[in-house]
C-alpha positions in Angstrom: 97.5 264.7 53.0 99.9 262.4 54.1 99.2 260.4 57.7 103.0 260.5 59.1 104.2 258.2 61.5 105.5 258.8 64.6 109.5 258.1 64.2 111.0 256.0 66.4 115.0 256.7 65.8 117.1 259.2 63.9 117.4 257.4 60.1 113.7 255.1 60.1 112.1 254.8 56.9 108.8 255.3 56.0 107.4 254.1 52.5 104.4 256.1 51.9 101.7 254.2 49.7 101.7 256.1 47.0 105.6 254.3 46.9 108.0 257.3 48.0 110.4 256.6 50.4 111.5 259.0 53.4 114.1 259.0 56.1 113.5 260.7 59.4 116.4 262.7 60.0 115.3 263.9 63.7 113.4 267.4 62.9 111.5 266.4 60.0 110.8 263.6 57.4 113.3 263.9 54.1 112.0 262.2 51.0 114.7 260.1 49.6 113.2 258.9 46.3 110.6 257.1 44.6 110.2 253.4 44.9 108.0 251.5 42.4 108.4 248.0 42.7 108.5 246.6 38.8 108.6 243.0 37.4 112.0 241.2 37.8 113.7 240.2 34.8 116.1 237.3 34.4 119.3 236.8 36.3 122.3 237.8 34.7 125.2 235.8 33.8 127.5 235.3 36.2 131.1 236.5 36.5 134.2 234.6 35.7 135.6 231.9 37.5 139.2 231.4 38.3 141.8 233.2 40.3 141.5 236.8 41.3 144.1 239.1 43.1 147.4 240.8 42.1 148.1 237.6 39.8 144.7 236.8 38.8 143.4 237.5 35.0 141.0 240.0 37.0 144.0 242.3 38.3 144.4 245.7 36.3 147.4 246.6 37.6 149.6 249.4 36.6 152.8 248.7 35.0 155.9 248.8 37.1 154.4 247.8 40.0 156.3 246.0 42.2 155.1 243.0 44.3 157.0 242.3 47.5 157.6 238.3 47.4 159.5 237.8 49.8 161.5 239.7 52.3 164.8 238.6 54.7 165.6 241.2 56.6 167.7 239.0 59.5 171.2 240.4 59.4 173.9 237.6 58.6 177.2 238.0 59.0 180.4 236.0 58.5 184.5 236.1 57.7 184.7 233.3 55.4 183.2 232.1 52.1 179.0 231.0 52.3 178.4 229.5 49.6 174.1 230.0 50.2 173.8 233.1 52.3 169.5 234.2 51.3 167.8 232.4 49.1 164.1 232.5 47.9 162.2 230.1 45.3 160.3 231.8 42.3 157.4 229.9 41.1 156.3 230.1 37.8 154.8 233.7 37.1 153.5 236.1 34.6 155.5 238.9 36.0 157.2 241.1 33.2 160.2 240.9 36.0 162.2 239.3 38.9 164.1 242.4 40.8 166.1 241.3 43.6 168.3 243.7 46.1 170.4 242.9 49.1 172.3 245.1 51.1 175.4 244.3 52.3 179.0 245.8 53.9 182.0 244.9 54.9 184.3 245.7 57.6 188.0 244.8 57.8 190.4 244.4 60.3 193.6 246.9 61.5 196.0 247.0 59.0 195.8 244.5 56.5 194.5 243.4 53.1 190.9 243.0 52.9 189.2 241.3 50.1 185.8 240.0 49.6 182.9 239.6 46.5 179.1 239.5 46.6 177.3 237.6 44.4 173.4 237.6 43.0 172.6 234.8 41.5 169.5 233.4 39.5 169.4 229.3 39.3 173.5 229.5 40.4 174.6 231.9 37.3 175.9 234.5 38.6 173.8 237.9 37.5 175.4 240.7 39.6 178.3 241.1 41.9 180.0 243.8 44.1 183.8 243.4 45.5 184.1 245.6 48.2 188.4 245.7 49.2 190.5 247.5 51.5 194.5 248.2 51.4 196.6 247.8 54.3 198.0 251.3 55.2 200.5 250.7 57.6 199.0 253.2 59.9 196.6 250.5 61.8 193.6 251.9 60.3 190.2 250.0 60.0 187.6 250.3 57.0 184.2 249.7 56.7 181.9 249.9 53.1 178.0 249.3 52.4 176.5 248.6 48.9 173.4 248.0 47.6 173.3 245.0 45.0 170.2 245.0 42.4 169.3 243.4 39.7 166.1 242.8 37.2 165.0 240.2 34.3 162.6 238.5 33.1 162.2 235.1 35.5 158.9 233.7 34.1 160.3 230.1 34.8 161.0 230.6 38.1 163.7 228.8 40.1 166.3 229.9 43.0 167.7 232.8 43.7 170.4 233.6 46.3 173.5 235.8 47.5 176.7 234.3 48.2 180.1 235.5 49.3 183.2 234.6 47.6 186.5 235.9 49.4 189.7 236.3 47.5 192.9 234.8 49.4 192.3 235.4 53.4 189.5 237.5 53.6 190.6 239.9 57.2 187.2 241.4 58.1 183.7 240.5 59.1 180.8 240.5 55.8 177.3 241.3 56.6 174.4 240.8 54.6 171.6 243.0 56.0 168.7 242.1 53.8 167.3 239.8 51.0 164.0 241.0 49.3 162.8 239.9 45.7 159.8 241.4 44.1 157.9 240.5 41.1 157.4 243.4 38.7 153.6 243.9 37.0 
């Protein structure tokens, strides 16, 4: 027969000698297992050393996954040529891509010709660009557009990208770049 404590709280454990263990549960002793102490062997070897993470040789990461680098979401706006609007540095990776997207629109004034390009650019080449353009009408009428720029390669060098806006002849209207995100793709 087995002397039983007295518990003193809801979850104590009591090792009985002949080595099982039991966890008072408030109405009666529950027996969780059996618990024979054995010799100890050797250590084993340690794990690896070096980074660990979402870049690390550690990381099993699913492909496609996108990693948010960096984000600009502070609207900037503007009615004349910029010739460095966002930019962002990409160090040296192992990422299968480099996506980056900005959003951006244009707005141009009462009746006249409105005229203005968007540009993407990895390390100053130009990679992607929009032109967003209005016709006068004659009838006083103001326009407004939004686009979405994206664009994706392989970047495993790193370097600078950016958006910049080129206007064609007098621009008449207001750009606005809304955001500037790049992501590094698993």
């Amino acid at each position: 027969m087995i002397n039983w404590p007295i518990p003193s709280f809801i979850g104590e454990l009591y090792t009985s000698p002949n080595g099982d263990v039991w966890e008072w549960n408030g109405n009666a002793w529950i027996g969780l297992e059996s618990f024979v102490p054995g010799p100890t062997g050797p250590q084993g070897p340690t794990g690896a050393t070096g980074p660990t993470g979402a870049t690390g040789a550690d990381a099993v990461l699913p492909a496609g996954l996108l990693i948010l680098l960096d984000a600009q979401e502070t609207e900037t706006t503007g009615i004349s040529n910029a010739s460095l609007i966002k930019s962002f540095v990409v160090p040296v990776n192992t990422y299968s891509a480099i996506m980056v997207e900005s959003e951006v629109g244009f707005r141009s004034n009462a009746n006249l010709p409105s005229n203005c390009i968007f540009q993407l650019l990895y390390d100053a080449v130009i990679v992607r660009d929009a032109r967003i353009e209005f016709d006068a009408t004659g009838a006083g009428d103001q326009h407004a557009a939004g686009y979405t720029l994206k664009f994706s390669d392989a970047y495993a060098s790193g370097g600078t990208v950016s958006i910049r806006v080129f206007t064609v002849g007098s621009i008449n209207g207001t750009w606005t770049v809304e955001s500037f995100r790049v992501y590094g793709i698993i």
